[in-house]
NUPANU-916142 format. One record per residue: residue number from 1; residue in three letters; x, y, z of N, C-alpha, C in turn. Coordinates in nm, 4 decimals, m for minus. Atoms other than C-alpha are relative to their C-alpha. Example, Ala and Ser with C-alpha at 12.3 -4.5 7.8 and 13.67 -1.06 7.14 Angstrom:
+-----+-----+----------+----------+----------+----------+----------+----------+----------+----------+----------+
:   n : res :     n.c1 :     n.c2 :     n.c3 :    ca.c1 :    ca.c2 :    ca.c3 :     c.c1 :     c.c2 :     c.c3 :
+-----+-----+----------+----------+----------+----------+----------+----------+----------+----------+----------+
:   1 : ALA :   0.0890 :  m0.1190 :   0.0000 :   1.2300 :  m0.4500 :   0.7800 :   0.0900 :   0.1200 :   0.0000 :
:   2 : SER :  m0.0820 :  m0.1190 :  m0.0060 :   1.3670 :  m0.1060 :   0.7140 :  m0.0770 :   0.1090 :   0.0730 :
+-----+-----+----------+----------+----------+----------+----------+----------+----------+----------+----------+
% end
This chain:
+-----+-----+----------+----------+----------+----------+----------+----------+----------+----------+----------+
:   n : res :     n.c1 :     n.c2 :     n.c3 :    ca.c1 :    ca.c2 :    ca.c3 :     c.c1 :     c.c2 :     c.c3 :
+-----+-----+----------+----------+----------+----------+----------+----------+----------+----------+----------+
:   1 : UNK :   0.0844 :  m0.1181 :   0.0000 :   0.0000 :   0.0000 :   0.0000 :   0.0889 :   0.1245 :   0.0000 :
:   2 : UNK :  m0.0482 :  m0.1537 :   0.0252 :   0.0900 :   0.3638 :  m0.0759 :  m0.0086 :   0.0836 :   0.1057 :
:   3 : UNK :  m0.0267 :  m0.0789 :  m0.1409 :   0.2236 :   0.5523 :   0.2237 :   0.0448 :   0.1497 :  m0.0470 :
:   4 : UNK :  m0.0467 :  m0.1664 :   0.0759 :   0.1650 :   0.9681 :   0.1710 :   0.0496 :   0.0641 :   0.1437 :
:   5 : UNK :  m0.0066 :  m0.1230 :  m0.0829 :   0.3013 :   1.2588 :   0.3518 :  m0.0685 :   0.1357 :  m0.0152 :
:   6 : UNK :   0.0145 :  m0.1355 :   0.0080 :   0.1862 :   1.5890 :   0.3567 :   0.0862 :   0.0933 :   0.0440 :
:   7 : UNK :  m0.0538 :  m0.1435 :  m0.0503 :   0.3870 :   1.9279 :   0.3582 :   0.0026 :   0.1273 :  m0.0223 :
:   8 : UNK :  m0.0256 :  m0.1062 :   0.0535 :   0.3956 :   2.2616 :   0.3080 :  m0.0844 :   0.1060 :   0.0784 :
:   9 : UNK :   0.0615 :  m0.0925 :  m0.0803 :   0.1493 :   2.4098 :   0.5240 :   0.0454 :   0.1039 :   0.0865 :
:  10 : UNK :  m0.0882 :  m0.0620 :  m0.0419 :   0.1671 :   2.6917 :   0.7227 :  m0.0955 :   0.1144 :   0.0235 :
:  11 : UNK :   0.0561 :  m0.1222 :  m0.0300 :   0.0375 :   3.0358 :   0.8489 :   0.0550 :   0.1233 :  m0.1415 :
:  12 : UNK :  m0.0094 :  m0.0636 :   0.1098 :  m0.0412 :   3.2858 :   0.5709 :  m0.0927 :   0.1093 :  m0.0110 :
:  13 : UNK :   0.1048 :  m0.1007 :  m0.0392 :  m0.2123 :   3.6300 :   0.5341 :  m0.0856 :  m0.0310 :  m0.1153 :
:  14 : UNK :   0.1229 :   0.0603 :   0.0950 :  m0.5243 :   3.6203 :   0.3094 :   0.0689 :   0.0944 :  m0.1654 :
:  15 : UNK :  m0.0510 :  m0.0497 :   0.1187 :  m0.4048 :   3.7043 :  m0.0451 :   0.1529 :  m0.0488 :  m0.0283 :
:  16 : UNK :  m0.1016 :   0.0781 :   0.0105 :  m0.0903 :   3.4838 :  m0.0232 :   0.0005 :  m0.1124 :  m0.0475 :
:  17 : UNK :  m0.0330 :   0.1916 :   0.0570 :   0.0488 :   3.1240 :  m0.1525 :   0.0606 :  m0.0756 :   0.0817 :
:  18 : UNK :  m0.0708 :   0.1488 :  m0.0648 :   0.1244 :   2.8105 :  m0.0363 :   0.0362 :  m0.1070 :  m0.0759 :
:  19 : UNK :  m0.0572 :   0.1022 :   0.0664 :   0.2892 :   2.4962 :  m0.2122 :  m0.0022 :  m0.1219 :   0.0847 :
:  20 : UNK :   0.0022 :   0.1140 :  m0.0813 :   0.1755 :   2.1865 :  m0.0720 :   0.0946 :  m0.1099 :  m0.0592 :
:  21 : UNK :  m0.0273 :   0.0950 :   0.0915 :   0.3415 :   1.8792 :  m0.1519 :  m0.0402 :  m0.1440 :   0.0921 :
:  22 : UNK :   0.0591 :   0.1024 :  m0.0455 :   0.2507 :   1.4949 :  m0.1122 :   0.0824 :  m0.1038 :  m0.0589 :
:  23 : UNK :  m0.0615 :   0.0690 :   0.0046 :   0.5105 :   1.2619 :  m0.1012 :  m0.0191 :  m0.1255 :  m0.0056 :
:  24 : UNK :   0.0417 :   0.1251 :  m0.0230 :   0.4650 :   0.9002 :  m0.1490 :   0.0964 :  m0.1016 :   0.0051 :
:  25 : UNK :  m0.1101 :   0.1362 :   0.0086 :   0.6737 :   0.5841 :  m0.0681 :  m0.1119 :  m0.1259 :   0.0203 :
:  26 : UNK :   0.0591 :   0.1625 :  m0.0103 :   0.5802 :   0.1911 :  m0.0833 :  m0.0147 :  m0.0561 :  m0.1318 :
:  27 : UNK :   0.0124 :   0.0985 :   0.1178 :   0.4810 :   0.1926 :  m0.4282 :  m0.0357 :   0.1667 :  m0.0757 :
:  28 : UNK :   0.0280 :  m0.0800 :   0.0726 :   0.4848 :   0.4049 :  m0.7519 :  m0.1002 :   0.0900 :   0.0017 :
:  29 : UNK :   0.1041 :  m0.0612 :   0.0059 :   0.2403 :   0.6964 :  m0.7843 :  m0.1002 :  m0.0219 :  m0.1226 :
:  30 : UNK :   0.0743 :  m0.0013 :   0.0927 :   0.1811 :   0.6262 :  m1.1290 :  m0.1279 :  m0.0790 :  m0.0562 :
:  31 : UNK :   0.1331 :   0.0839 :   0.0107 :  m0.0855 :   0.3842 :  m1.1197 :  m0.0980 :   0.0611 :   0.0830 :
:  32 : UNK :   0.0676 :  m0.0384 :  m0.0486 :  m0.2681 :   0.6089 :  m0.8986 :  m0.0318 :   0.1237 :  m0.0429 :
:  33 : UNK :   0.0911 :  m0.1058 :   0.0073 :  m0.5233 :   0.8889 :  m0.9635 :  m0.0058 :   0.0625 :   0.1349 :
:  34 : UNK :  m0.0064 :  m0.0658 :  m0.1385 :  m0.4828 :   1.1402 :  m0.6985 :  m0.0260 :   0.1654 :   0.0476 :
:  35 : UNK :   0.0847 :  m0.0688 :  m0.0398 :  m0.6684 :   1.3860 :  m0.5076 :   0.0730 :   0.0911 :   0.1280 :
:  36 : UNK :  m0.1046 :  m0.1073 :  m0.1875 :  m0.6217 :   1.6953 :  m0.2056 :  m0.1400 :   0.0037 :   0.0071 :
:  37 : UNK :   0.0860 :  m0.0524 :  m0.0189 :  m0.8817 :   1.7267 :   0.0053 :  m0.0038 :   0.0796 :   0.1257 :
:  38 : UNK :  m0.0818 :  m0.0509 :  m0.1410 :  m0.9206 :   1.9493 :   0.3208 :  m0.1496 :  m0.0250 :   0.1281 :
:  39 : UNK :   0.1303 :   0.0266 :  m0.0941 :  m1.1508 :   1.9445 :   0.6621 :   0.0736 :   0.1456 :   0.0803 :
:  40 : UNK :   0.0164 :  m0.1349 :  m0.1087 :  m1.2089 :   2.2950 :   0.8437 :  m0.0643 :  m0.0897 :   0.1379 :
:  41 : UNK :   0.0521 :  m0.0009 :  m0.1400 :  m1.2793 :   2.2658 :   1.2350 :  m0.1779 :  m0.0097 :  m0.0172 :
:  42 : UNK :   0.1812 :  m0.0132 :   0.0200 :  m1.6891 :   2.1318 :   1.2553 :  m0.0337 :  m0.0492 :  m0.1358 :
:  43 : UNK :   0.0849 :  m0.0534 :   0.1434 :  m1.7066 :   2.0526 :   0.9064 :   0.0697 :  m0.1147 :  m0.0573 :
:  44 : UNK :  m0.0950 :   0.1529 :   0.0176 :  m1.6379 :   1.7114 :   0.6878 :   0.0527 :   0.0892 :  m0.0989 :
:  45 : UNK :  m0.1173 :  m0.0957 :   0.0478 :  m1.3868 :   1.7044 :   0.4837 :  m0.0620 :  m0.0054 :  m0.1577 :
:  46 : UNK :   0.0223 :  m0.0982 :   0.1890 :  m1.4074 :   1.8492 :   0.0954 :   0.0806 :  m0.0320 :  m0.0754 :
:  47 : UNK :  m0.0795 :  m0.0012 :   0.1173 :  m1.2884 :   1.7657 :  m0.2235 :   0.0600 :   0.1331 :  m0.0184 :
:  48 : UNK :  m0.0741 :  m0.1474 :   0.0399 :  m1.0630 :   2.0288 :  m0.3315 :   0.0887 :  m0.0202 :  m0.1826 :
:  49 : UNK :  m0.0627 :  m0.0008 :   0.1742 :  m0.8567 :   1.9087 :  m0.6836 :  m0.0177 :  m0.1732 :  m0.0051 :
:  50 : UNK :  m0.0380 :   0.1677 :   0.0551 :  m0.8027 :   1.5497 :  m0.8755 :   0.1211 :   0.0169 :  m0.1307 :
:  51 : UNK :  m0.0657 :  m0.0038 :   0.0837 :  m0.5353 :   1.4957 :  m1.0839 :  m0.0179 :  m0.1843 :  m0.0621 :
:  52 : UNK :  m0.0195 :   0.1599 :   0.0521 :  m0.5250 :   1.1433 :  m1.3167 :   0.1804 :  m0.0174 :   0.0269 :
:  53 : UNK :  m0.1606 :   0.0302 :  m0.0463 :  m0.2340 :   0.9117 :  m1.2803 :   0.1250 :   0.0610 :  m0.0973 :
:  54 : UNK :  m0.0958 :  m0.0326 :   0.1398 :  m0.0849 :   0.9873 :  m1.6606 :  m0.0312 :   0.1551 :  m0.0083 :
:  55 : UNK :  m0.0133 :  m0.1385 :  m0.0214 :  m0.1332 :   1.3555 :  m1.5456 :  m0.0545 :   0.0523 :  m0.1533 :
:  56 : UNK :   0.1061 :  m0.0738 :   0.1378 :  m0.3652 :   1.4678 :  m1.8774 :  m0.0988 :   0.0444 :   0.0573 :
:  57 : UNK :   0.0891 :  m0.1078 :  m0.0279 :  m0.6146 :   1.5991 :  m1.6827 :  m0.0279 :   0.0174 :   0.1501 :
:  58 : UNK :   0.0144 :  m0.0738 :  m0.1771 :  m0.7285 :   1.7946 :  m1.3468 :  m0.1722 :   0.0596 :  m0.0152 :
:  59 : UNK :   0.1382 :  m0.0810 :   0.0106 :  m1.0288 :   1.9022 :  m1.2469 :  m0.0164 :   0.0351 :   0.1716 :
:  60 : UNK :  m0.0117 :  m0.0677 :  m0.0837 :  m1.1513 :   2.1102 :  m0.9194 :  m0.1455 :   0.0761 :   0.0688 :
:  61 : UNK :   0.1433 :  m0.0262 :  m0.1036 :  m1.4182 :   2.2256 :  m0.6533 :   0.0026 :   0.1311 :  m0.0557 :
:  62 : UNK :  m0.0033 :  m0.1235 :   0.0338 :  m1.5575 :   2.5604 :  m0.7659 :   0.0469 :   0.1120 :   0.0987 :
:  63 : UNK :  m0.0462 :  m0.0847 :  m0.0701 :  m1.4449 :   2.6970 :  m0.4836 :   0.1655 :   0.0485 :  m0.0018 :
:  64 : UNK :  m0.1356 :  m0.0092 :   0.0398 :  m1.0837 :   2.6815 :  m0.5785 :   0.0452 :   0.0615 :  m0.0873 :
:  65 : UNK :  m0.0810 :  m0.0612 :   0.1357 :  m1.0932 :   2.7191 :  m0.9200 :   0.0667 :   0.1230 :  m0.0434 :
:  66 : UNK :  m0.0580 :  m0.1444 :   0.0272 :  m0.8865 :   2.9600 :  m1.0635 :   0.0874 :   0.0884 :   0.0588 :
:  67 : UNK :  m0.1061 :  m0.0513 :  m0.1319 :  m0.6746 :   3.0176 :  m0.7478 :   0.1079 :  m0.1328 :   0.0403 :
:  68 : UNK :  m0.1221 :   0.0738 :  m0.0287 :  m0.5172 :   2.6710 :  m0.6740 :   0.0359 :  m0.0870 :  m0.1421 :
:  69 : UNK :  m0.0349 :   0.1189 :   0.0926 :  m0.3621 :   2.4057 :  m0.9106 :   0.0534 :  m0.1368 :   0.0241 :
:  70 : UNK :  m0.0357 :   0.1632 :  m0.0388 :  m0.3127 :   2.0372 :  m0.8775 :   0.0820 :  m0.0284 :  m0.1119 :
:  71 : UNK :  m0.0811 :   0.0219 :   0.0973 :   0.0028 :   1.9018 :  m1.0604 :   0.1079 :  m0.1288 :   0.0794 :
:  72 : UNK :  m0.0695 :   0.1074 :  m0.0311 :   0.2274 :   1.6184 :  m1.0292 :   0.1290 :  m0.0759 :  m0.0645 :
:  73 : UNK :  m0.1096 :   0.0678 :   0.0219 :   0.5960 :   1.4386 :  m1.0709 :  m0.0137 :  m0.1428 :   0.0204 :
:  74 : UNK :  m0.0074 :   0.1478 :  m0.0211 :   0.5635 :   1.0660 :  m1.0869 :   0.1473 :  m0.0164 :  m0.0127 :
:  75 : UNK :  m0.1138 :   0.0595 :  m0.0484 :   0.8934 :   1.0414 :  m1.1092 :   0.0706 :   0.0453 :   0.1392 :
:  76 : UNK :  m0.0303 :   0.0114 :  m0.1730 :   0.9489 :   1.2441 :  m0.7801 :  m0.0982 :  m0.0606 :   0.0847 :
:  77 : UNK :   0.0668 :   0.0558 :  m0.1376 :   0.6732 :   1.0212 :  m0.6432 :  m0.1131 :   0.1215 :   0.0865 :
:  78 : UNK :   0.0793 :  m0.1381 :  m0.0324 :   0.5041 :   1.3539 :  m0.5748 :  m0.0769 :   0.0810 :  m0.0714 :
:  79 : UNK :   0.1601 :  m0.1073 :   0.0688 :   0.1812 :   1.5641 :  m0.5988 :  m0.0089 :   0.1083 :   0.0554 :
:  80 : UNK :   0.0149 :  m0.1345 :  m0.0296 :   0.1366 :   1.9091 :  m0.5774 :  m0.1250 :   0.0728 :   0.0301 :
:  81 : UNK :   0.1228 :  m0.1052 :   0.0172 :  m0.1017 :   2.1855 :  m0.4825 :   0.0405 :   0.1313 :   0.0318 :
:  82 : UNK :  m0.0217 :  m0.1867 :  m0.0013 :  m0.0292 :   2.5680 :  m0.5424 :  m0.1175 :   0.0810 :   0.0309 :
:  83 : UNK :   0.1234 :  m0.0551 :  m0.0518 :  m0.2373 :   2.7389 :  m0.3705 :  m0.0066 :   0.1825 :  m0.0169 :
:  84 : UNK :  m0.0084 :  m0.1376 :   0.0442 :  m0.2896 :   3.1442 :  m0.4779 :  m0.1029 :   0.0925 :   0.0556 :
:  85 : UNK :   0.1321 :  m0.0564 :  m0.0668 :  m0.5190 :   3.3990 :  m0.3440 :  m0.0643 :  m0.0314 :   0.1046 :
:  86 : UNK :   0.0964 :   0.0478 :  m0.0969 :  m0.5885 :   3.2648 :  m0.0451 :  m0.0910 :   0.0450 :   0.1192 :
:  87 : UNK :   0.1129 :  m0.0625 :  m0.1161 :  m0.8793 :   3.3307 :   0.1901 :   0.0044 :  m0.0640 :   0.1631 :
:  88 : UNK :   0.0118 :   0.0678 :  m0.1372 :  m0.9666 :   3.2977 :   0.5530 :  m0.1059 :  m0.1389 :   0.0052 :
:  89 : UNK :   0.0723 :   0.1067 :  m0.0255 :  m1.1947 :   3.0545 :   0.4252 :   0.0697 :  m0.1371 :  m0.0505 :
:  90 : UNK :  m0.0627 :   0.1026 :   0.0311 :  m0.9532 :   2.8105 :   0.2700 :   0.0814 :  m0.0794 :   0.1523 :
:  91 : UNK :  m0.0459 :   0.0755 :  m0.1126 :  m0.8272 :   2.7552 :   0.6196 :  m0.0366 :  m0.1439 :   0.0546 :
:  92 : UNK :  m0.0064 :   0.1800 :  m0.0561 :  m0.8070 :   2.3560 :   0.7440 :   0.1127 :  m0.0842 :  m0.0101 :
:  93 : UNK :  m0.0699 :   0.0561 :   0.0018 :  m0.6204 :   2.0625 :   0.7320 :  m0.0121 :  m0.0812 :  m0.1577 :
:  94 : UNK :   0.0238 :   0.0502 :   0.1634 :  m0.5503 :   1.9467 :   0.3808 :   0.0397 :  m0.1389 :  m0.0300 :
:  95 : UNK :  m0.0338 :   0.1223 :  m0.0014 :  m0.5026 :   1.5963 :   0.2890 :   0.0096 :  m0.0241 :  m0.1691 :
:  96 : UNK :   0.0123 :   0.0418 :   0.1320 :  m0.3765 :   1.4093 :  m0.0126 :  m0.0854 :  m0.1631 :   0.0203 :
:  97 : UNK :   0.0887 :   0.1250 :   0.0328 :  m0.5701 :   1.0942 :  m0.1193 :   0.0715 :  m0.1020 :  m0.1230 :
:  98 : UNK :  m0.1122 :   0.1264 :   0.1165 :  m0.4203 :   0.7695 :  m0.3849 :  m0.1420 :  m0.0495 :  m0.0075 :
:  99 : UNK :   0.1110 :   0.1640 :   0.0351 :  m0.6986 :   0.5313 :  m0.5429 :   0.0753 :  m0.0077 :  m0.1303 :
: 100 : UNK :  m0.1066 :   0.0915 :   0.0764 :  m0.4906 :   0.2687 :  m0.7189 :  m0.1110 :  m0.0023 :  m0.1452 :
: 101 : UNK :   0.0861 :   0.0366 :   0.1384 :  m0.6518 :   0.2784 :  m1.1053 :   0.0917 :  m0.0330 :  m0.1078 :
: 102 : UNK :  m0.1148 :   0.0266 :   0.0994 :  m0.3427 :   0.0994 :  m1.3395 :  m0.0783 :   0.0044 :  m0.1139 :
: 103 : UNK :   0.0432 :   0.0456 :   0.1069 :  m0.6035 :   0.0195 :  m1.5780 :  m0.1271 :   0.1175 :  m0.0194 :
: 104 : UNK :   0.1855 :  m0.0783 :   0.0277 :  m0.8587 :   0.3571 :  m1.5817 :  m0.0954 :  m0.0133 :   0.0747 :
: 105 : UNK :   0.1266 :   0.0132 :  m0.0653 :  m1.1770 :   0.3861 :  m1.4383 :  m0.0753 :   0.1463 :   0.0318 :
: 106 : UNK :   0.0831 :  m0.1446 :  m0.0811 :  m1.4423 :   0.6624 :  m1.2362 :   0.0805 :   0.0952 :   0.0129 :
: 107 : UNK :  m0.1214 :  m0.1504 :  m0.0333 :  m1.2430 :   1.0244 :  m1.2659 :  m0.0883 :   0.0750 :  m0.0278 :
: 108 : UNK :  m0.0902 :  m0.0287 :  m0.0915 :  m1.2975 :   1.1986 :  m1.0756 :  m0.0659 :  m0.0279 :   0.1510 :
: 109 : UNK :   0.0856 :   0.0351 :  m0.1462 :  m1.3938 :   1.0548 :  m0.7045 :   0.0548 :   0.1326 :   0.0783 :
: 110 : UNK :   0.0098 :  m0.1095 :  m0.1022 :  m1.4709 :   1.3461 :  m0.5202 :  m0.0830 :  m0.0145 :   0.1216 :
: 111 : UNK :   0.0509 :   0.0767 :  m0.1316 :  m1.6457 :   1.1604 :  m0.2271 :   0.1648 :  m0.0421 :   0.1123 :
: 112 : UNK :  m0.0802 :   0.0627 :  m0.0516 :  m1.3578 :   1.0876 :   0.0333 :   0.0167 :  m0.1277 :   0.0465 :
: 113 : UNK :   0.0282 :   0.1494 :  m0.0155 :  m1.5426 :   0.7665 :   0.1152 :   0.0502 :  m0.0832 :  m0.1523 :
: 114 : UNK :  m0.0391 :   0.1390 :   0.2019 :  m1.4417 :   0.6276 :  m0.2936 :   0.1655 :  m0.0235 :   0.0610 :
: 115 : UNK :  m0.1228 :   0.0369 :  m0.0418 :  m1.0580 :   0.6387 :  m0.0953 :   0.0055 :  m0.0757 :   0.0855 :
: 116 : UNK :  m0.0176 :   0.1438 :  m0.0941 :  m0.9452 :   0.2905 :   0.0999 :   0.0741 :   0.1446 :   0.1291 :
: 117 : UNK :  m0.0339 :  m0.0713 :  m0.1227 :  m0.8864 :   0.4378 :   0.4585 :   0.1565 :   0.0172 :   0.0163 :
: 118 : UNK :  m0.1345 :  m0.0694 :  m0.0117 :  m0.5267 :   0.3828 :   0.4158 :   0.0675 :   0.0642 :  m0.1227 :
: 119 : UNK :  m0.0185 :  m0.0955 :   0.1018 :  m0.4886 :   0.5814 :   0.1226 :   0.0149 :   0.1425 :   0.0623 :
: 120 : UNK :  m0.0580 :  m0.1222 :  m0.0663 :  m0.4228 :   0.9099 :   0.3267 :   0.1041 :   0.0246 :   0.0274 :
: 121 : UNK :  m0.1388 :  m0.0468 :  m0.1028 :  m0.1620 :   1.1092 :   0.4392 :  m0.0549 :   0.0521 :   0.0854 :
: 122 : UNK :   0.0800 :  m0.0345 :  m0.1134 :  m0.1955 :   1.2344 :   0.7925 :  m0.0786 :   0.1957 :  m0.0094 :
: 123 : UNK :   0.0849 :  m0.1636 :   0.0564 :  m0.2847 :   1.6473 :   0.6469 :   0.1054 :   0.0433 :   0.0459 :
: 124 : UNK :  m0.0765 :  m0.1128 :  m0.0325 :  m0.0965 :   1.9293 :   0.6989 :  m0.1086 :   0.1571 :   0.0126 :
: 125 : UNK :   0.1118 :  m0.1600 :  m0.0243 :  m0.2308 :   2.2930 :   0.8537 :   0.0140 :   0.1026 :  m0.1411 :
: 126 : UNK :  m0.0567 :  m0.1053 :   0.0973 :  m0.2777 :   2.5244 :   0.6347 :  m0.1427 :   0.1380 :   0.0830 :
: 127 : UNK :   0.0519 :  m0.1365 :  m0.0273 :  m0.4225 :   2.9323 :   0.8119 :  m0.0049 :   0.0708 :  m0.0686 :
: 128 : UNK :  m0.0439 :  m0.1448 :   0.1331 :  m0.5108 :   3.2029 :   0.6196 :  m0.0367 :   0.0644 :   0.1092 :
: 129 : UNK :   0.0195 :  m0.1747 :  m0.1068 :  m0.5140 :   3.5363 :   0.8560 :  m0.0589 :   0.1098 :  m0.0945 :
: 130 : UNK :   0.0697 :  m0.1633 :   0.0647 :  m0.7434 :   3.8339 :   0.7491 :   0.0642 :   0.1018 :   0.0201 :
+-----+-----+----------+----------+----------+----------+----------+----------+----------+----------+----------+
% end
């Protein structure tokens, strides 16, 4: 199974960037289709981007669009999220997500339940300050 990290988080005033990244060891990324999602305090957690495994396409919660980007290195084993413009409402803990698809399938699972429980990394903070 695919063991992620999360990093990059961090305290940030509102109209700033962040660069997440999502490290993976155990097993290649490239057979996996992979996702960020985040959970504010009180509140489940939210799709936020999807990227496919052969990185041709992305897609994204409207609340994002147009401010963050989901992108990815299979050969560093790593997934990205640039985060731009950010608000006090983007504040939470952000998580990356893996569902193993070598052969294609459903894109884009934006349910966090379509991810096997150990498909997570543990999140990273991410604050925006007004």
């Amino acid at each position: 199974q695919v063991q992620l990290v999360e990093s990059g988080g961090g305290l940030v005033q509102a109209g700033g960037s962040l660069r997440l990244s999502c490290a993976a060891s155990g097993r290649t990324l490239s057979s996996y289709n992979m996702a960020w999602f985040r959970q504010a305090p009180g509140k489940e957690r939210e799709f936020v981007a999807a990227i496919t495994r052969n990185n041709d396409r992305t897609y994204y919660a409207d609340s994002v669009k147009g401010r963050f980007t989901i992108s990815r290195d299979n050969a560093k084993n790593t997934v990205y999220l640039q985060m731009n413009s950010l608000k006090p409402e983007d504040t939470a803990v952000y998580y990356c997500a893996a569902h193993w698809t070598p052969y294609g399938g459903i894109w884009p699972l934006t349910s966090p339940g379509s991810y096997d429980s150990g498909s997570w990394g543990q999140g990273t903070q991410v604050t925006v300050s007004s």
